[in-house]
C-alpha positions as a printed Julia matrix, in Angstrom:
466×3 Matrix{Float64}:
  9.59   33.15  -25.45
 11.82   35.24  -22.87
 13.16   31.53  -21.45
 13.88   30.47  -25.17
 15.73   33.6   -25.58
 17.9    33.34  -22.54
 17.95   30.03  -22.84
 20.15   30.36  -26.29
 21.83   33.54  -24.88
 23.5    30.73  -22.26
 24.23   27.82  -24.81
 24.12   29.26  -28.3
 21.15   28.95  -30.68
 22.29   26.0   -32.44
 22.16   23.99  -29.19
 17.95   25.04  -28.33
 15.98   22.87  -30.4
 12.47   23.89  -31.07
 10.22   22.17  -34.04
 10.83   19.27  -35.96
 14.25   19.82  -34.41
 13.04   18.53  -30.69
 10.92   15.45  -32.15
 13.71   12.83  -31.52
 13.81   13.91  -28.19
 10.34   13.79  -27.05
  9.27    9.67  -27.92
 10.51    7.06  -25.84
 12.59    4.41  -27.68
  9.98    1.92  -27.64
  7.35    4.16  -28.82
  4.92    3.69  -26.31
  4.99    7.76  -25.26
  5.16   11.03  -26.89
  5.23   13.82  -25.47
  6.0    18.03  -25.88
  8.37   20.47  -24.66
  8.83   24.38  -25.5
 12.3    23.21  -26.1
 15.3    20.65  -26.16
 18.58   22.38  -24.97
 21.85   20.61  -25.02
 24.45   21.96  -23.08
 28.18   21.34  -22.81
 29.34   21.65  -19.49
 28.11   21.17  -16.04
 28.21   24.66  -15.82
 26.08   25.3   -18.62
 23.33   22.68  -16.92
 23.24   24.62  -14.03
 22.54   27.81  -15.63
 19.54   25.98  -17.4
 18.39   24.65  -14.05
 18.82   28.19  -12.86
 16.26   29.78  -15.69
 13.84   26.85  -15.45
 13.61   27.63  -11.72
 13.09   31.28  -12.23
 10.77   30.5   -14.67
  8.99   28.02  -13.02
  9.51   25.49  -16.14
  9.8    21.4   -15.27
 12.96   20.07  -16.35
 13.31   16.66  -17.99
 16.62   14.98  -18.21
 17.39   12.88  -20.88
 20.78   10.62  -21.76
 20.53    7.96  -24.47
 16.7     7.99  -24.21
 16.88    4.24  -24.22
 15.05    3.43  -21.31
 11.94    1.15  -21.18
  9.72    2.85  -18.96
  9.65    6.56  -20.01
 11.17    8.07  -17.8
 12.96   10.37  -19.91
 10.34   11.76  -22.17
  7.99   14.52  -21.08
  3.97   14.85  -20.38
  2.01   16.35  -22.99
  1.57   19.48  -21.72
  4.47   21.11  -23.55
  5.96   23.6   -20.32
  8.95   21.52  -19.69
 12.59   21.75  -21.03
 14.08   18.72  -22.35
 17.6    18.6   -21.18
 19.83   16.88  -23.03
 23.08   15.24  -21.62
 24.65   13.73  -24.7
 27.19   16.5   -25.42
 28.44   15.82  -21.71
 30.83   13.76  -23.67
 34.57   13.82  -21.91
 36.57   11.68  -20.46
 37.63   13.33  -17.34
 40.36   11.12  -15.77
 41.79    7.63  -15.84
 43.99    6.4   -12.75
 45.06    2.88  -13.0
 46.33    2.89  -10.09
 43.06    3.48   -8.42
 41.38    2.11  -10.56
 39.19    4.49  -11.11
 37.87    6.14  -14.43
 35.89    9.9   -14.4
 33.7    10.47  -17.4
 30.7    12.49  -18.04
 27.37   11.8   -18.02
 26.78   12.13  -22.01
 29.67    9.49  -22.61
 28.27    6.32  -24.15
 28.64    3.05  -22.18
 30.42    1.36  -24.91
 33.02    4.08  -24.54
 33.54    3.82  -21.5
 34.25    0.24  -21.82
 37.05    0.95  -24.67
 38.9     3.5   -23.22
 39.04    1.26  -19.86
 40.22   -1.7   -22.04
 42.49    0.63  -23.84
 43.95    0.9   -20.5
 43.94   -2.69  -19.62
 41.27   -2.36  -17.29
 37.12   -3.25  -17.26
 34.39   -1.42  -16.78
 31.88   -4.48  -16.35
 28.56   -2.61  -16.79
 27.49   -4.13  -20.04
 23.71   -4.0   -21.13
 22.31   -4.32  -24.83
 21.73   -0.67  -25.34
 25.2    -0.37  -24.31
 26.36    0.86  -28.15
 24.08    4.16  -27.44
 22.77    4.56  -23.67
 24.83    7.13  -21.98
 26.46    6.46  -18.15
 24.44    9.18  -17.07
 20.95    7.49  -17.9
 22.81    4.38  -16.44
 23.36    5.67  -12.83
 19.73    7.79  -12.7
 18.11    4.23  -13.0
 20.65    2.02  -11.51
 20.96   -0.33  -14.67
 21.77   -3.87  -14.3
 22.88   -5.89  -17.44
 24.6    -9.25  -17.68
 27.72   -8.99  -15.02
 25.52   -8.11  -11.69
 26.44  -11.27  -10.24
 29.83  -10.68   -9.98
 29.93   -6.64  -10.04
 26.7    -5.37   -9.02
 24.33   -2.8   -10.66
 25.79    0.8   -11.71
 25.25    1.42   -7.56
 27.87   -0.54   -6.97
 29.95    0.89   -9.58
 29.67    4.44   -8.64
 32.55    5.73   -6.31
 31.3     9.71   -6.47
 28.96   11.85   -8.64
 28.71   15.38   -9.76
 25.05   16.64   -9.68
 23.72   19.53  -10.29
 20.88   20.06   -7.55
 17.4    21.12   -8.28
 18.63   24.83   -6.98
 20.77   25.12  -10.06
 24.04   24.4    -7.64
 27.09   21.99   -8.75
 27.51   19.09   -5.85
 31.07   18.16   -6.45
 31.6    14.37   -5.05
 33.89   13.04   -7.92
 36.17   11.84   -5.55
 37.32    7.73   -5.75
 37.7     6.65   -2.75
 36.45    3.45   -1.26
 35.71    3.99    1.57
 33.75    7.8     2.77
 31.97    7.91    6.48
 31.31   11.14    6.95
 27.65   11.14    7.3
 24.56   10.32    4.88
 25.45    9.3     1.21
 24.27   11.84   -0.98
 25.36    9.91   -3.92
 22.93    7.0    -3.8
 20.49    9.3    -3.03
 20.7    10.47   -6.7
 21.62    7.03   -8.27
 18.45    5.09   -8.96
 16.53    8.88   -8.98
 15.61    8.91  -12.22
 16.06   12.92  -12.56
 13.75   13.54   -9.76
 16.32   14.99   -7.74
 18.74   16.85   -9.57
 20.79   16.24  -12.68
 24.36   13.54  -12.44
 26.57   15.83  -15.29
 29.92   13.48  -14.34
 30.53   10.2   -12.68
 33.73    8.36  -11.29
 33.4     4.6   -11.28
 35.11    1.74   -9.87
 37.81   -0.01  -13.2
 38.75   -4.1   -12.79
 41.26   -6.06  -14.2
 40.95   -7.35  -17.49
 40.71  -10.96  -16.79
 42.92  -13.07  -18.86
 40.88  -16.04  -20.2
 36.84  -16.39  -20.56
 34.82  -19.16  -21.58
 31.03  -18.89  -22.98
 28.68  -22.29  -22.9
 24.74  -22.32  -23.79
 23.58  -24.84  -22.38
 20.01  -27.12  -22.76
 18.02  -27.26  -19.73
 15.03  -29.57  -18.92
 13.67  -27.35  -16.94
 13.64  -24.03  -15.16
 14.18  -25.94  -11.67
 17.23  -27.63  -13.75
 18.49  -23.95  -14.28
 18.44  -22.89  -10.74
 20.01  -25.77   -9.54
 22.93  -25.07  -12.4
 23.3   -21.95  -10.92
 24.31  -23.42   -7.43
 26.52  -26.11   -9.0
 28.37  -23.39  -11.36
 28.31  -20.69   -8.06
 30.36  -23.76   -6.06
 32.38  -24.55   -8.75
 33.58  -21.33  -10.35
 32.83  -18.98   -7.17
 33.66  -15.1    -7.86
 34.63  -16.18  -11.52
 31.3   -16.76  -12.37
 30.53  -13.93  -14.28
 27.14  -14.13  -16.03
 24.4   -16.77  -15.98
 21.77  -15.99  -18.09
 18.02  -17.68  -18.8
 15.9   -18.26  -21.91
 12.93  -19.78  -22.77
 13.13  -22.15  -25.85
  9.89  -19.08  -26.67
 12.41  -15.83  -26.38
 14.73  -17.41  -28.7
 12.2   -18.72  -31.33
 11.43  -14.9   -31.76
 15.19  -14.22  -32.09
 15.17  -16.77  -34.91
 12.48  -15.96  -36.6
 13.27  -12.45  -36.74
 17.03  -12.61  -37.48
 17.21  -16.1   -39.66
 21.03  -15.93  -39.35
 21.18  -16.23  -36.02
 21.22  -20.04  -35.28
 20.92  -22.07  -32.28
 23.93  -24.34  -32.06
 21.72  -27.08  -29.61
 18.36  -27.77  -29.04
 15.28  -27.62  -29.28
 14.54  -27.56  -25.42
 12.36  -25.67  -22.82
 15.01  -23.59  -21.13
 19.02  -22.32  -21.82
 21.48  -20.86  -19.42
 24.25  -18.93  -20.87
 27.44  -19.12  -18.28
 30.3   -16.95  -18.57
 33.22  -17.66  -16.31
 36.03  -15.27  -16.45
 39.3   -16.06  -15.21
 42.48  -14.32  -13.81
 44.92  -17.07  -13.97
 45.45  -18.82  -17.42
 43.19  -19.99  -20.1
 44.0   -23.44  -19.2
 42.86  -22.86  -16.0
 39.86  -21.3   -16.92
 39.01  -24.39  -19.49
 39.5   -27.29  -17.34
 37.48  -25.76  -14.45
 34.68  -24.7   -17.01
 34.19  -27.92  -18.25
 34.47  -29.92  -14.97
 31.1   -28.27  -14.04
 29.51  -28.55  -17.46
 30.38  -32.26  -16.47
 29.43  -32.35  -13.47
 25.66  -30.77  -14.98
 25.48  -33.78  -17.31
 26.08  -36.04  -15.05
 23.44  -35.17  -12.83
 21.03  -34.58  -15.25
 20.72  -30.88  -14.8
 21.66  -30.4   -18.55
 21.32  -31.85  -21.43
 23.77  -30.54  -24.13
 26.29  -27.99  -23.84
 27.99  -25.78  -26.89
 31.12  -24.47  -25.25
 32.59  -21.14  -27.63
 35.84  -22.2   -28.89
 36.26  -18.51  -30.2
 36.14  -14.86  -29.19
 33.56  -14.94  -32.45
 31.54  -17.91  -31.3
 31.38  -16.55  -27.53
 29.99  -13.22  -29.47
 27.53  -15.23  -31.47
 25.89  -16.79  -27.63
 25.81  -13.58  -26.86
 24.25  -11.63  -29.49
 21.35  -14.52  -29.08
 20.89  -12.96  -25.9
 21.21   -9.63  -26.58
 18.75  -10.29  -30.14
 15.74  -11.13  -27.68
 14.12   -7.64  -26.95
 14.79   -5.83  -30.81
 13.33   -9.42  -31.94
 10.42   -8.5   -30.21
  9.82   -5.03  -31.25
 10.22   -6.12  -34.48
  7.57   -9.26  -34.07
  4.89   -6.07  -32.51
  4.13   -4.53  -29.18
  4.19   -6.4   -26.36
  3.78   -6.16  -22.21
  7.32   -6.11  -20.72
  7.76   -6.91  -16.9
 11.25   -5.93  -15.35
 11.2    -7.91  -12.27
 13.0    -9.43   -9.76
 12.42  -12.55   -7.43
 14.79  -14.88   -4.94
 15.87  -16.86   -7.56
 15.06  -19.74   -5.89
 11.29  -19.31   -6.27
 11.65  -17.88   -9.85
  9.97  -21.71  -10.82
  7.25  -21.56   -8.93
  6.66  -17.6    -9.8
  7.06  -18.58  -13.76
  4.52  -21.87  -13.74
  1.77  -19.77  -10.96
  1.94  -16.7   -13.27
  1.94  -18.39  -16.51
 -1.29  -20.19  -15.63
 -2.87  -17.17  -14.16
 -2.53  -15.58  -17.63
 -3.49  -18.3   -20.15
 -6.57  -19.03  -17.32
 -6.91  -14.56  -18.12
 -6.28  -14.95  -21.59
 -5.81  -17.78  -23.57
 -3.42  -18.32  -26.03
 -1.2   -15.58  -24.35
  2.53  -15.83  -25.35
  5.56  -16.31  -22.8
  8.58  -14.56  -24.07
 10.84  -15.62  -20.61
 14.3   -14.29  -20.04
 16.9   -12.43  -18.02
 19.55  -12.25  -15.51
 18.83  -15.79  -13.77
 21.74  -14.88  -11.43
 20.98  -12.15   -9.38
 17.1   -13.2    -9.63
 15.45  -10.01  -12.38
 13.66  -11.63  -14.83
 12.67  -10.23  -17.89
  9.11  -11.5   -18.01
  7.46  -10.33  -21.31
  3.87  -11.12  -22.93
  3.12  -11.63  -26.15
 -0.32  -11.27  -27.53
 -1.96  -14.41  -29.01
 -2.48  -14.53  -32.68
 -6.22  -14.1   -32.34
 -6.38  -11.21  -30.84
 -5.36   -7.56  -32.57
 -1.86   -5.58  -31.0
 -4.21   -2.8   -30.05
 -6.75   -4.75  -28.35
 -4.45   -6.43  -26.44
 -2.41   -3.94  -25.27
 -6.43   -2.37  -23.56
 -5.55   -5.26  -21.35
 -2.17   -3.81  -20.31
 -3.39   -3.05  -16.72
 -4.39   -6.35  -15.86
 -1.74   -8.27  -16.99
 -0.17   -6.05  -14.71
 -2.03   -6.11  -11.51
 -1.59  -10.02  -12.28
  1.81  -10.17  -12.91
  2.72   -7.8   -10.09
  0.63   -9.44   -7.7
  2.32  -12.57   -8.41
  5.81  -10.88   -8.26
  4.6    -9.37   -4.91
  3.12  -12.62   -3.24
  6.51  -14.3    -4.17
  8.72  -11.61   -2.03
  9.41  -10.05   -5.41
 10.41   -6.34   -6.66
  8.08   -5.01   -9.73
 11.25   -3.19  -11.1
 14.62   -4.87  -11.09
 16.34   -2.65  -13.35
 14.49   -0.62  -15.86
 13.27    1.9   -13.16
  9.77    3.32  -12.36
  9.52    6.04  -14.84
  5.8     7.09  -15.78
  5.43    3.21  -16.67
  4.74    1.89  -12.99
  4.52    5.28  -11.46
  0.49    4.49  -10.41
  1.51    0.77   -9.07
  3.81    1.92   -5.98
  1.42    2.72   -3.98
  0.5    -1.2    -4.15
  3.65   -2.38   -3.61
  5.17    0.11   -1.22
  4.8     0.59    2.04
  3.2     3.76    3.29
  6.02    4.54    5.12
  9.0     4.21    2.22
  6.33    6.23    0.09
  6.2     9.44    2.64
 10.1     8.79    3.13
 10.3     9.04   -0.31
  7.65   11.91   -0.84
  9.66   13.64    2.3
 13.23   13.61    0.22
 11.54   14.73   -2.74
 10.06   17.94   -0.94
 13.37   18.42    0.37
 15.74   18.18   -2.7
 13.17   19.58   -4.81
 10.62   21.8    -3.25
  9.3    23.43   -6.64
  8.75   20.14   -7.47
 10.49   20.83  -11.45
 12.8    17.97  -11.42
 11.39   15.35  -13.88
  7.43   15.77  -12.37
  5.11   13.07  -12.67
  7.79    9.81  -12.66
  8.86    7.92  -10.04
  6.44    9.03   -6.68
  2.8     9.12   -7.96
């Protein structure tokens, strides 16, 4: 009780949650862990984070950091032990700084990702990080598991996005790196060292990240596929004919958007029926005209050569919307059909058909009947490769088989030059299945800069390094 006390000595007692208070905080958004904490503290300031880091320590409590708490593989939500402190981000709320002629925008870590994308548009700028969740995950969460989302083609993962950070350390200091600049080669990065950390190392409390033009025209197409070969070979005609204006190419099984249908009857699919869709978006910086005739010049060009089969170009900012909410439908459509095995993973995308029809088999030869709910980011190769239980078989008895549907899965990501997280992160999900997949000497690299950064070992134990 003496932490509790000086814990709301430092923030007030309104902001130290205890109770029935806490219980939002301590299950993962998909439900899949639940765990305890002597408390969920919210400060305001970096300052005020540090001075929590600063009691944990001296109490020897495990922190937990938590943004949005919309990741997938609970990484944000604590064991069941009920020790740690749940630190909550969310009031880190501020927009620091906006410099259009840098191009740069500071913000704290608590800011949601669909603000962040207003105020830059407000400003005539983009912030291209744009994700599903984006309505409530926070930048914070964004940059501690390097999130993807739909524009990585053309702008990279929140890595790339990040000029500086401001972190506090797992000593309860304040690492001030907010600074924009391009280009910084005075020695080892510390920033990437947190980004992609998932809280392990310290706590990011402020970011400043990279701002783009708006572009001035975009055009939206779903298009009908034959195959999944058809949609890789799409994505070479479209990356020759559009080039850095290519800014999204997404894939979907005919199967990920039955769910979305079935779930959300007024969502409709404007073409079809047929085994695969890509969803192109080209951006453009010269004129809409420009953008149009170049847009459908490939789409041509696809028919022609048999790599599509029907095309429904968005004639409006509403029907470009309506593609996209489609694709964005796919993963609450699933929590709402039941529980499922999700696989975050990435492979070359040129042997994402062969990876798809080997591991397919390998699970209906496992278990037949198995659904294939296929999807993701066909562009920079992360799939989101999801199974679905068969009809026979009970949610709870299927998801006893979780573990090897993984090893299978993983395997076959692995023995296709593969990555068994693309963008979700490790989190307590694949925490046990690095040691597979990693080498054993990234693993004691990685065990070495843990010890360093965090030799109590407090900082978000027991995700990430097994």
């Amino acid at each position: 009780m003496e932490l509790l006390t000086e814990l709301a000595n430092l923030l007030g007692a309104g902001q130290v949650l205890t109770g029935q208070d806490a219980a939002p905080y301590l299950t993962d958004w998909r439900g899949r862990y639940t765990g305890a904490a002597q408390a969920v503290v919210r400060p305001g300031t970096a300052d005020e984070v540090a001075g929590v880091v600063r009691l944990c320590r001296r109490h020897g409590v495990p922190i937990v950091p938590q943004g949005g708490n919309t990741g997938l593989a609970g990484g944000a939500t604590p064991d069941a032990e009920g020790r740690a402190v749940v630190v909550s981000t969310r009031r880190l709320d501020r927009l620091r700084a906006l410099d259009t002629d840098d191009d740069t925008i500071t913000v704290e870590a608590g800011c949601v990702l669909q603000a962040v994308q207003d105020w830059a548009r407000e400003a005539g700028r983009l912030f291209p990080l744009s994700l599903a969740s984006e309505g409530s995950c926070t930048v914070g969460g964004n940059l501690a598991t390097n999130a993807g989302g739909t524009q990585v083609l053309r702008y990279g993962n929140a890595r790339e996005l990040a000029l500086g950070l401001e972190v506090v350390t797992a000593d309860g200091e304040i690492w001030d790196g907010l600074r924009g600049l391009r280009k910084d080669n005075t020695g080892y990065d510390l920033r990437d060292l947190y980004i992609g950390s998932e809280g392990t190392l310290g706590i990011i409390t402020a970011a400043t990240l990279r701002l783009y033009p708006l572009p001035v025209a975009q055009c939206t197409a779903l298009v009908a596929l034959p195959s999944l070969e058809a949609a890789v070979a799409l994505l070479g005609l479209a990356r020759s004919g559009f080039g850095a204006a290519l800014t999204g190419f997404e894939a979907m099984s005919q199967a990920s958007l039955d769910v979305v249908t079935r779930a959300f009857p007024d969502q409709k699919l404007p073409i079809g029926p047929t085994p695969w869709y890509a969803l192109l978006e080209v951006s453009d910086s010269e004129s809409a005209a420009h953008a149009q005739e170049r847009f459908h010049a490939v789409l041509q060009q696809a028919l022609e050569q048999g790599l599509a089969q029907d095309a429904a170009v968005a004639a409006s900012l509403a029907q470009s919307r309506a593609l996209w909410h489609l694709r964005e439908s796919i993963s609450a459509a699933q929590s709402w059909e039941g529980k499922n095995i999700k696989h975050d993973i990435s492979v070359p995308a040129s042997r994402i058909p062969a990876f798809v029809a080997t591991t397919d088999a390998l699970l209906q030869a496992a278990i037949p009947g198995v659904r294939h709910v296929t999807f993701g980011h066909l562009g920079d190769g992360n799939l989101h490769y999801n199974v679905s239980r068969p009809p026979a078989i009970p949610e709870a008895d299927f998801l006893l088989r979780q573990d090897e549907v993984y090893r299978l899965v993983h395997d076959s990501v692995h023995a296709h030059g593969g990555s068994i997280s693309a963008e979700h992160g490790i989190g307590q999900l694949k925490r046990g299945e690095l040691a597979r997949y990693k080498s054993a000497v990234a693993l004691d690299l990685m065990h070495r800069i843990k010890q360093a950064l965090d030799p109590d070992g407090l900082m978000n134990p027991g995700k990430v390094l097994p």
